[in-house]
DSSP file (Angstrom, degrees, kcal/mol; ACC not computed):
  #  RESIDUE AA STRUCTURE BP1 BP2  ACC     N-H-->O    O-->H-N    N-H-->O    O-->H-N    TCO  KAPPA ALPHA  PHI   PSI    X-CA   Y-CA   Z-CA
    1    1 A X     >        0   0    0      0, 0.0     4,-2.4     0, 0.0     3,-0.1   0.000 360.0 360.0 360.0 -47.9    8.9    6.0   25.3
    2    2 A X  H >>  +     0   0    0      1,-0.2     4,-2.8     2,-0.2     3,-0.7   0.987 360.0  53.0 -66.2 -44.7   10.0    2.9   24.6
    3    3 A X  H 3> S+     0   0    0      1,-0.2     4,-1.2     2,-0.2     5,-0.2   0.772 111.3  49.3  -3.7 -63.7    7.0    2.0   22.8
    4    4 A X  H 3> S+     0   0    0      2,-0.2     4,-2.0     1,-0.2    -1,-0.2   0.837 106.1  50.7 -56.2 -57.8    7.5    4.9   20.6
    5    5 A X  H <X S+     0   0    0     -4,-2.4     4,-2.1    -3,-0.7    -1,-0.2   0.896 110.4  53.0 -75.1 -31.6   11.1    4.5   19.8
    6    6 A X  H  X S+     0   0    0     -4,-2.8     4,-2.2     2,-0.2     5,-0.3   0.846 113.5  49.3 -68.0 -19.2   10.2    0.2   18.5
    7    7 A X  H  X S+     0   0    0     -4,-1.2     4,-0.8    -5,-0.3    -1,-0.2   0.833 106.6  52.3 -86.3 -34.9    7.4    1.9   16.3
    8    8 A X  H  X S+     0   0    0     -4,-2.0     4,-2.6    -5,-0.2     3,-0.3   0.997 112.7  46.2 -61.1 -69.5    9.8    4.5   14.7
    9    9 A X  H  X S+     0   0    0     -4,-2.1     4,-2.7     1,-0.3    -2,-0.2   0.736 111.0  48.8 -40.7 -52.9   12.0    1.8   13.9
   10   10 A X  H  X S+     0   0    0     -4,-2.2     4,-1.5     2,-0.2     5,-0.4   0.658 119.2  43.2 -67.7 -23.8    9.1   -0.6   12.3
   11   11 A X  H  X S+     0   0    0     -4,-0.8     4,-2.7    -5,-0.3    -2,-0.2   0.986 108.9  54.0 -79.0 -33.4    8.0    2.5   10.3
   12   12 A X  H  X S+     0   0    0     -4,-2.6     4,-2.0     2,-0.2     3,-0.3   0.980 114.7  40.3 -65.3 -69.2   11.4    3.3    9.5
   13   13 A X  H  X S+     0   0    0     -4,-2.7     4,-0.6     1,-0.2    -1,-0.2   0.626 117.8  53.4 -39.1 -26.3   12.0   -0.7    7.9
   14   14 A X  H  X S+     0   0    0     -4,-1.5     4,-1.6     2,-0.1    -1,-0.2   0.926 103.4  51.3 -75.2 -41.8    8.6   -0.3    6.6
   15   15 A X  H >X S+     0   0    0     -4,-2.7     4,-3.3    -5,-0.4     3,-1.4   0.998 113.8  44.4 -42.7 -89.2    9.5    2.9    4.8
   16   16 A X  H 3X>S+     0   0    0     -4,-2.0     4,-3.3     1,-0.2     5,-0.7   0.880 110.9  57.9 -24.3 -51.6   12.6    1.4    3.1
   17   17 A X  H 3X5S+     0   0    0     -4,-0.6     4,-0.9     2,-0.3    -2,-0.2   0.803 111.5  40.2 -62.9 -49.7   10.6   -1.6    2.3
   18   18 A X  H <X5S+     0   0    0     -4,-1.6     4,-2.8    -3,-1.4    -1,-0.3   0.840 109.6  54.1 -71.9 -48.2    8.5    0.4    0.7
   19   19 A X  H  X5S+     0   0    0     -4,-3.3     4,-1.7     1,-0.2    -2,-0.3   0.879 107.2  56.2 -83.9 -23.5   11.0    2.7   -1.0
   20   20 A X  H  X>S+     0   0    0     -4,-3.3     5,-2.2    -5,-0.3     4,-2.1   0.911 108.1  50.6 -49.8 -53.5   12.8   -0.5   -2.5
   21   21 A X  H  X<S+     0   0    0     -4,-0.9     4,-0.7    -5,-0.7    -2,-0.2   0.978 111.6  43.6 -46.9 -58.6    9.4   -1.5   -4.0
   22   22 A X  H  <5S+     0   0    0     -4,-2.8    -2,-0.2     1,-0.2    -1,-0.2   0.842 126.6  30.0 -66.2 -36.0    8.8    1.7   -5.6
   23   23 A X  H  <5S+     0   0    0     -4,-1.7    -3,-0.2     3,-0.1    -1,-0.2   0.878 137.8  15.5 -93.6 -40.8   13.0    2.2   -7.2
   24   24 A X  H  <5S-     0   0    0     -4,-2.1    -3,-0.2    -5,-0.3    -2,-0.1   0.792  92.3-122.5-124.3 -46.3   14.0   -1.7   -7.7
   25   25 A X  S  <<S+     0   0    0     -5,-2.2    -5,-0.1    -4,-0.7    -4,-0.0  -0.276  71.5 130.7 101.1 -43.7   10.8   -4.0   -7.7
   26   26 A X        -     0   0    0     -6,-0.1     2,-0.7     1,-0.1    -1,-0.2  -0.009  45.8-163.9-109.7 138.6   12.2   -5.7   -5.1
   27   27 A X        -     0   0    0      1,-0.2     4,-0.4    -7,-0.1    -1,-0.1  -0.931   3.6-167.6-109.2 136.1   10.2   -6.4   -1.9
   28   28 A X  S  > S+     0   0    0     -2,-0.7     4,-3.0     2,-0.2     5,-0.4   0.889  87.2  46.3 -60.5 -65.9   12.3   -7.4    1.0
   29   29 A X  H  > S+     0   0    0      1,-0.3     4,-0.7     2,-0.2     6,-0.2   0.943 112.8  55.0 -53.0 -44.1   10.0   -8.6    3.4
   30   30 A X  H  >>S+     0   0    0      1,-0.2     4,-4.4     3,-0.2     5,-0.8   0.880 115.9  36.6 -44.8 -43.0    8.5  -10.5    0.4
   31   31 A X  H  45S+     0   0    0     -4,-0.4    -1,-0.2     1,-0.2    -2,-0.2   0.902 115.1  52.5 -78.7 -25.1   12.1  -12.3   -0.5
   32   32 A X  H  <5S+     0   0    0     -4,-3.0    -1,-0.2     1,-0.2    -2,-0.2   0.415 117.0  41.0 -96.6  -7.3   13.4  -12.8    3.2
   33   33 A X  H  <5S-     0   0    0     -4,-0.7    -2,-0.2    -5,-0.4    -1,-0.2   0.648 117.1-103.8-117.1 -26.9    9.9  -14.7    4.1
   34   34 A X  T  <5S-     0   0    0     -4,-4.4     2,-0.2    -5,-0.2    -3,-0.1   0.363  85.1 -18.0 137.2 -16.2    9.4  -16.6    1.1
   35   35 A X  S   <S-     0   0    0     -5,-0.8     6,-0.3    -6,-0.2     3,-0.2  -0.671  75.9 -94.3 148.5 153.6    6.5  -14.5   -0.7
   36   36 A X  S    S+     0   0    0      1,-0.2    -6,-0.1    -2,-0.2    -5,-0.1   0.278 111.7  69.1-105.4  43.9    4.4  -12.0    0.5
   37   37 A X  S    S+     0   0    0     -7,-0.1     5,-0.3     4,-0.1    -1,-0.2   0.813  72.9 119.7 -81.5 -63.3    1.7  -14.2    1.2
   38   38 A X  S  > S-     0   0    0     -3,-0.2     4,-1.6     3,-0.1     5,-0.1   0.509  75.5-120.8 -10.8 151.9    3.1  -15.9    3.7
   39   39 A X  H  > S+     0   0    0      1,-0.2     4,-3.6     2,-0.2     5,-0.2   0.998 115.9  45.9 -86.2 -54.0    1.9  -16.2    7.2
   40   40 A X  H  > S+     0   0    0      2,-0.2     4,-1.5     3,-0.1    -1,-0.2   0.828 114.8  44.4 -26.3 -60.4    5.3  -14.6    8.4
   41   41 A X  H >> S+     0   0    0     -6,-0.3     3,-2.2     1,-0.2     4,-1.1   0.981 112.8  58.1 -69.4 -61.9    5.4  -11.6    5.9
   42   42 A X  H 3< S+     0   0    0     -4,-1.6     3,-0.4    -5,-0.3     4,-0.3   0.677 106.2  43.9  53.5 -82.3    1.8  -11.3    6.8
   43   43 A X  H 3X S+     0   0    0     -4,-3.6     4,-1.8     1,-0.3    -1,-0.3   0.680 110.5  56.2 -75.5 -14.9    2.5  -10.8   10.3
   44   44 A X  H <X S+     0   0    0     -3,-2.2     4,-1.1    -4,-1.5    -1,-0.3   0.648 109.9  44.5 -91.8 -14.8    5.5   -8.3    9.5
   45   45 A X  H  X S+     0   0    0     -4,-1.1     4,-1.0    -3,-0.4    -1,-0.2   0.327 108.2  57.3 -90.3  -0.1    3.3   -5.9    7.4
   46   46 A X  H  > S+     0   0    0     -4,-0.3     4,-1.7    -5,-0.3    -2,-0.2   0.919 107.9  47.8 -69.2 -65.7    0.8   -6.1    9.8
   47   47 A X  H >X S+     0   0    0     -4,-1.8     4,-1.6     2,-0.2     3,-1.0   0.850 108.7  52.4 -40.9 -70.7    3.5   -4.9   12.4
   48   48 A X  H >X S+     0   0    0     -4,-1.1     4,-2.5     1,-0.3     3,-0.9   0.900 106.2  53.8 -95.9 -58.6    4.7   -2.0   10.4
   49   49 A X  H 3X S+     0   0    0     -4,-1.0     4,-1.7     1,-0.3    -1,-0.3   0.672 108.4  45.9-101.1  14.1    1.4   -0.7    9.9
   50   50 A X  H <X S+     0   0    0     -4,-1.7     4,-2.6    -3,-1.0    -1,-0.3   0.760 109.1  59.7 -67.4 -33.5    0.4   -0.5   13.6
   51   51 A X  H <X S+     0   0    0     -4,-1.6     4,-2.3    -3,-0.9    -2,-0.2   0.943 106.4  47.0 -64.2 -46.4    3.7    0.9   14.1
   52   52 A X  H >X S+     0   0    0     -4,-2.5     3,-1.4     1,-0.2     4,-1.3   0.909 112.2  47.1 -51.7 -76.9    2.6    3.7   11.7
   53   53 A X  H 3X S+     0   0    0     -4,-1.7     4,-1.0     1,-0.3    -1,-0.2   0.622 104.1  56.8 -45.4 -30.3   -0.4    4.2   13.3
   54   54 A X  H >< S+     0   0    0     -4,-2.6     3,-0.9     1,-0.2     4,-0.4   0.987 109.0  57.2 -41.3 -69.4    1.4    4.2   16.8
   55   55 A X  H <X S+     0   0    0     -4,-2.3     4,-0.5    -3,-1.4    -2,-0.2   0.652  87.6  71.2 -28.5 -34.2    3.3    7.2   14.7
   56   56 A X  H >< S+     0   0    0     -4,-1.3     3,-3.7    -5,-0.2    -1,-0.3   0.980  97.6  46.5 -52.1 -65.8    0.3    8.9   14.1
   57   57 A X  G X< S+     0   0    0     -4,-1.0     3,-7.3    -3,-0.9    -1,-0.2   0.801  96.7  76.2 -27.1 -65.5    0.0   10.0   18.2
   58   58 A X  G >4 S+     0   0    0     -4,-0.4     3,-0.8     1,-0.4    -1,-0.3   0.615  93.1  58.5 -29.2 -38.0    3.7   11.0   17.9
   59   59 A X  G << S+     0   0    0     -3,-3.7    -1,-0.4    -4,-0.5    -2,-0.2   0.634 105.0  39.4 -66.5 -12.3    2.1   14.0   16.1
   60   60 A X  G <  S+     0   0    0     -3,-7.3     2,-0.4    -4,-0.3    -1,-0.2  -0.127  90.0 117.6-138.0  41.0    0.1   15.3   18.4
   61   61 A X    <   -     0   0    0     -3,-0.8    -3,-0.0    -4,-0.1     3,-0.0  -0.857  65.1-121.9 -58.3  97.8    2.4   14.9   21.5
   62   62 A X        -     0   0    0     -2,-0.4    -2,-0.1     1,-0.1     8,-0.0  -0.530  23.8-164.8 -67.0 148.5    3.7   17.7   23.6
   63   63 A X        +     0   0    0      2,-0.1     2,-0.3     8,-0.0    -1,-0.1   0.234  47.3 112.4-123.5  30.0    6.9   17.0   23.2
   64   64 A X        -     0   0    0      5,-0.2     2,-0.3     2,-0.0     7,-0.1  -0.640  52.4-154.6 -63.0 146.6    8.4   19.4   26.3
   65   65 A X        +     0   0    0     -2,-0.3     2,-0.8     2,-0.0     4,-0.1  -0.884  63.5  16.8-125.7 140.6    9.8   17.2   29.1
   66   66 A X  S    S+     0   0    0     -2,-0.3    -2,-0.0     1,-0.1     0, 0.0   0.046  99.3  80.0 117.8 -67.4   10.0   18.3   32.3
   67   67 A X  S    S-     0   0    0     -2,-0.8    -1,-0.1     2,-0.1     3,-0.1   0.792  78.1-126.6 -47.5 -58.6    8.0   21.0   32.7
   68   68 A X  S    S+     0   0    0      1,-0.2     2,-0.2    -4,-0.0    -2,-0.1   0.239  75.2  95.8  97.0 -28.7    4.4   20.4   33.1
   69   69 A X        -     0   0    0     -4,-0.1     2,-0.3     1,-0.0    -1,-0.2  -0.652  68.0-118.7-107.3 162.4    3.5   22.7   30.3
   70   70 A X        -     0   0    0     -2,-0.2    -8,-0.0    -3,-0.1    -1,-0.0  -0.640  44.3 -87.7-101.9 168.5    2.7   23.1   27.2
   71   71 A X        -     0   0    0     -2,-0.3     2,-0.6     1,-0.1    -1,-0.1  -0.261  36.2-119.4 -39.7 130.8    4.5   25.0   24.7
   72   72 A X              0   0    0      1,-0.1    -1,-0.1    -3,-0.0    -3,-0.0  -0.759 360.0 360.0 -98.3 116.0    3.8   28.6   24.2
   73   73 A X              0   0    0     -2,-0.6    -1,-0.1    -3,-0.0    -2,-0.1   0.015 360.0 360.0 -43.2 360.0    2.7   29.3   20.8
């Protein structure tokens, strides 16, 4: 769970990150690390897209609590 909720977060900052590129030019990660070469920006786009991929599962989760069961379809 926690897991889950630190990868939503990194997808979420990647997602902005992303949508800035695409509306302004402007890369974030790029400006706040120095370029996005860097070993730092590097390691933070790295991060965000294992945190996507973490996301991926999220989709195919039952997501009942509780229970034991799974949803009825």
């Amino acid at each position: 769970m926690f897991m889950d909720k630190i990868a939503l977060l990194l997808a979420v900052i990647g997602g902005l990150n992303w949508g800035s590129v695409g509306l302004f030019r402007f890369d974030l990660v790029a400006f706040l690390c120095g370029g996005a070469t860097t070993v730092l920006a590097r390691v933070i786009y790295t991060l965000v897209g294992l945190a996507a991929l973490w996301c991926i599962t999220l989709l195919f989760r039952d997501t009942e609590v509780g229970t034991g069961r799974a949803q009825a379809a």
